[in-house]
N, C-alpha and C positions, 0 to 999 in steps of 0.2 A: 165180145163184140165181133172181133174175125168169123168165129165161128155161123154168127147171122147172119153176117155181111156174106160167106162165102156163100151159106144156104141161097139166101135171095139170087146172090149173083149167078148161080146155077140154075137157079129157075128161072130165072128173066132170059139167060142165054139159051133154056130148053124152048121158050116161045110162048114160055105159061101168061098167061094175062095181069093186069097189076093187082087183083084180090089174091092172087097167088104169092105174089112177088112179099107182097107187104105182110100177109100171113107166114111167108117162110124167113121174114127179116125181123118178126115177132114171136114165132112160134115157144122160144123158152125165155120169153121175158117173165113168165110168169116162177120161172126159178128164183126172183129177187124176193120171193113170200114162199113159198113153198115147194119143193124138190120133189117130193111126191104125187103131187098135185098139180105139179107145172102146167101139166097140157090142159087141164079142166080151166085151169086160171086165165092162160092166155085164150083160150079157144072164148070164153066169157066175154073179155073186153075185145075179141074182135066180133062177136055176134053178131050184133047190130049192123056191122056194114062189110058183111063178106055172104055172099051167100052160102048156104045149106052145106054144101060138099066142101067146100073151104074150110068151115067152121067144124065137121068131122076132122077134114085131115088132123087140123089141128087139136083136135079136143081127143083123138082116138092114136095121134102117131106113136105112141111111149109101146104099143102092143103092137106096131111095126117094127120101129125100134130095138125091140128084144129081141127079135133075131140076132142080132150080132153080138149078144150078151147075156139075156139071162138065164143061158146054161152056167154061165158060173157065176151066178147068184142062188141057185139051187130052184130057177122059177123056169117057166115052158116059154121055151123061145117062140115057138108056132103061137103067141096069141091073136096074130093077127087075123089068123084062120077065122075064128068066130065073126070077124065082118066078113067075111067073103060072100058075096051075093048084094051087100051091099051096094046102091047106087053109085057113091064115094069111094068104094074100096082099091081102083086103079087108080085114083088122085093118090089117094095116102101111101098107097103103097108105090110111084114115084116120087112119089115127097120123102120118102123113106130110104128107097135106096137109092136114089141118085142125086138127092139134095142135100138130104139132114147127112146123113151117115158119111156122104165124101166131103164136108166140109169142115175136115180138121187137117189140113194139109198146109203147113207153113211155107209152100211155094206158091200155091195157089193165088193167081191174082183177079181178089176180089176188085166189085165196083167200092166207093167212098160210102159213108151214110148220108153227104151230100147228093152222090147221085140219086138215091133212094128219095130224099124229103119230098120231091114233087108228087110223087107216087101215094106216100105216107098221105100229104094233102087231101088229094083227091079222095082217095080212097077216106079215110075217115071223115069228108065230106058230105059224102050219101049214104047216111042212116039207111037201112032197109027195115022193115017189119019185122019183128021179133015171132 
C-alpha cells in the first residue's frame, strides 16, 4: 500500500492529471492475481476510464521497470526501447523513473488513500469507449 500511495503522491506533486494520479495508485493492483501479469491486469480494469496513453503506461511499465533490474535476472534491461517512437512512451517512461521506481522510500511522506478516494470517484465515473 505505501508503495501506491507514494507512486500516486509523486505523480500528483509532478502536476500529472487525476487519470494519471489514479493509474499510478493502481498500477500493481493487479499483483493480488498474478506477478507476472500484473501490468496487463491492472492496465485492463483501468481501460475503460483512462485514456489511451495512461492505459499503455500501465499495461507496458514492467519493460520500463527492468531497467533497474533485469540484468540480474538474466533478462534485457533496455526493453523499454521497443516502445520508443511510441505516442505514450515519455508518460511511461516518467511513470517509471520518477514515480514507480522512487517509491520505496520509508521516509517518504506520502498523501493518505483518503486523500486519493475523490480522485478514485471521479475517475472511475466516466467510462470512456473501449
Amino acid at each position: 500500500m505505501q508503495h501506491a500511495l507514494q507512486t500516486a503522491t509523486r505523480a500528483e506533486r509532478d502536476g500529472q492529471d487525476e487519470q494519471v494520479i489514479v493509474a499510478s495508485l493502481l498500477h500493481d493492483v493487479g499483483k493480488l492475481i498474478s506477478v507476472p501479469n500484473h501490468p496487463r491486469i491492472a492496465a485492463e480494469i483501468l481501460r475503460p476510464y483512462v485514456r489511451h496513453e495512461v492505459y499503455c503506461m500501465v499495461a507496458f511499465h514492467q519493460d520500463f521497470q527492468g531497467r533497474y533490474y533485469y540484468e540480474h535476472l538474466g533478462m534485457d534491461p533496455n526493453l523499454r526501447e521497443q516502445h520508443r517512437g511510441e505516442p505514450w512512451y515519455e508518460l511511461a517512461e516518467r511513470f517509471a523513473d520518477h514515480y514507480d521506481q522512487k517509491a520505496f522510500d520509508p521516509q517518504y511522506d506520502a498523501e493518505s488513500l483518503e486523500h486519493f478516494e475523490p480522485m478514485v470517484v471521479n475517475v472511475f465515473a466516466q467510462a470512456h469507449s473501449i
